[in-house]
C-alpha positions in Angstrom: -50.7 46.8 54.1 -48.1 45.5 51.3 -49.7 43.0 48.5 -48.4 39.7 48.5 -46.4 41.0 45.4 -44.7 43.6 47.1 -43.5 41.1 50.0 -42.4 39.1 47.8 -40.5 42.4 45.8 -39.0 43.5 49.1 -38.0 40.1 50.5 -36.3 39.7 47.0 -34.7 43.0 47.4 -33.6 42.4 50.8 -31.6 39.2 49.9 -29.7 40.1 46.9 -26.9 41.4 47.6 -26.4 37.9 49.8 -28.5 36.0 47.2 -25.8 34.2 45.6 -24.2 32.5 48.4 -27.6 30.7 49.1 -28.6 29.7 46.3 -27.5 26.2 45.5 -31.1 24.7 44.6 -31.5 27.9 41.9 -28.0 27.5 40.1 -28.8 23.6 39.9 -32.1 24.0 38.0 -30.6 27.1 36.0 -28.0 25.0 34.8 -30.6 22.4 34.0 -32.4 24.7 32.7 -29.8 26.3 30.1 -28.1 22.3 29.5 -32.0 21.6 28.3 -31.4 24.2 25.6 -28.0 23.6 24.2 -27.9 23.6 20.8 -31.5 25.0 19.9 -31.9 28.3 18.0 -33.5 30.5 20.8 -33.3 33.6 19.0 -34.1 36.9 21.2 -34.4 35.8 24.7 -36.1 36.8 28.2 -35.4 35.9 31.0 -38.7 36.0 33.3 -37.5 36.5 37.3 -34.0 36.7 36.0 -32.8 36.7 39.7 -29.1 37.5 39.7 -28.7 36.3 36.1 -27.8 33.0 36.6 -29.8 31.5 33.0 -28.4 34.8 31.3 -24.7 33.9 32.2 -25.2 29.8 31.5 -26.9 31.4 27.6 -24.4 33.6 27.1 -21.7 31.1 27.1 -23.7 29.5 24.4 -23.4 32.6 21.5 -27.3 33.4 22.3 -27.9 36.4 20.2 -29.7 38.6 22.7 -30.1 38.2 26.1 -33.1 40.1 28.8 -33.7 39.4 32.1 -36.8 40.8 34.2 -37.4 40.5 37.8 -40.3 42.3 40.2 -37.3 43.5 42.0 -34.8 46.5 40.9 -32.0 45.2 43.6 -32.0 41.8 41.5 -32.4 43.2 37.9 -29.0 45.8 39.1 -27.1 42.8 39.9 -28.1 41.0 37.0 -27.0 44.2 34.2 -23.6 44.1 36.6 -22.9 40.5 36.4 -24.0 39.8 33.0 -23.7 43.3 31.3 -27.3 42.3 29.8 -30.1 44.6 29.8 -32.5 44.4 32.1 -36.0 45.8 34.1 -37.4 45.3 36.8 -41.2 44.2 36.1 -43.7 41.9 37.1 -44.5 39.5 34.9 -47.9 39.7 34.9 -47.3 43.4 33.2 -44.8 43.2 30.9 -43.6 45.9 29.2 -43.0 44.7 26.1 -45.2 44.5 23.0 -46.2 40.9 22.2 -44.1 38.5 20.1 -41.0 40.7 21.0 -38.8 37.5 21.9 -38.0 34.4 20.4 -37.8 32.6 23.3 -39.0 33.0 27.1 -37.5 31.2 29.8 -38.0 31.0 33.5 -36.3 29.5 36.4 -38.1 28.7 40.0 -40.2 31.9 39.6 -43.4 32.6 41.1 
């Protein structure tokens, strides 16, 4: 039987290629999210549950420096690199896998 984590990886996966249509509420608080942060030196950024890259492409309309996204699913994280042409892996983000203090900043939008 599939952890809650994996239903929630394959339920992810499953609607991202859709995703965008749907999402109203999550490009609201994104934009919220990224208006909060206007005009703050944010450094090296990651995006934790990056989605489809909706906080990368708000950031990366202001000059942010460098720009990751992560997301517990691969579908997501693919549409993210192709939207945003920012790197990005899928993890969960209860496993990172990067060493500690490698970002400035961390953000995260309506992620579980």
């Amino acid at each position: 039987m599939a952890s809650f984590k994996e239903k929630i990886q394959l339920s992810f996966s499953d609607a991202a290629a859709s995703y965008d249509k749907y999402a109203g509420l999550q490009k609201d608080i994104a934009r919220k999210l990224t208006n909060s942060l206007k005009g703050k030196a944010l450094g090296k950024v990651l995006d934790i549950g990056c989605g489809t890259g909706e906080v990368i492409k708000n950031l990366s309309k202001e000059n942010t420096t460098e720009l990751f996204g992560c997301d517990i699913s691969h579908k997501m994280t693919q549409l993210t690199r192709c939207s945003t042409n920012t790197r990005s892996v899928c993890a969960d983000f209860d496993n990172l896998p990067f060493v500690d203090s490698a970002f400035d900043t961390l953000v995260s939008s309506l992620a579980y």
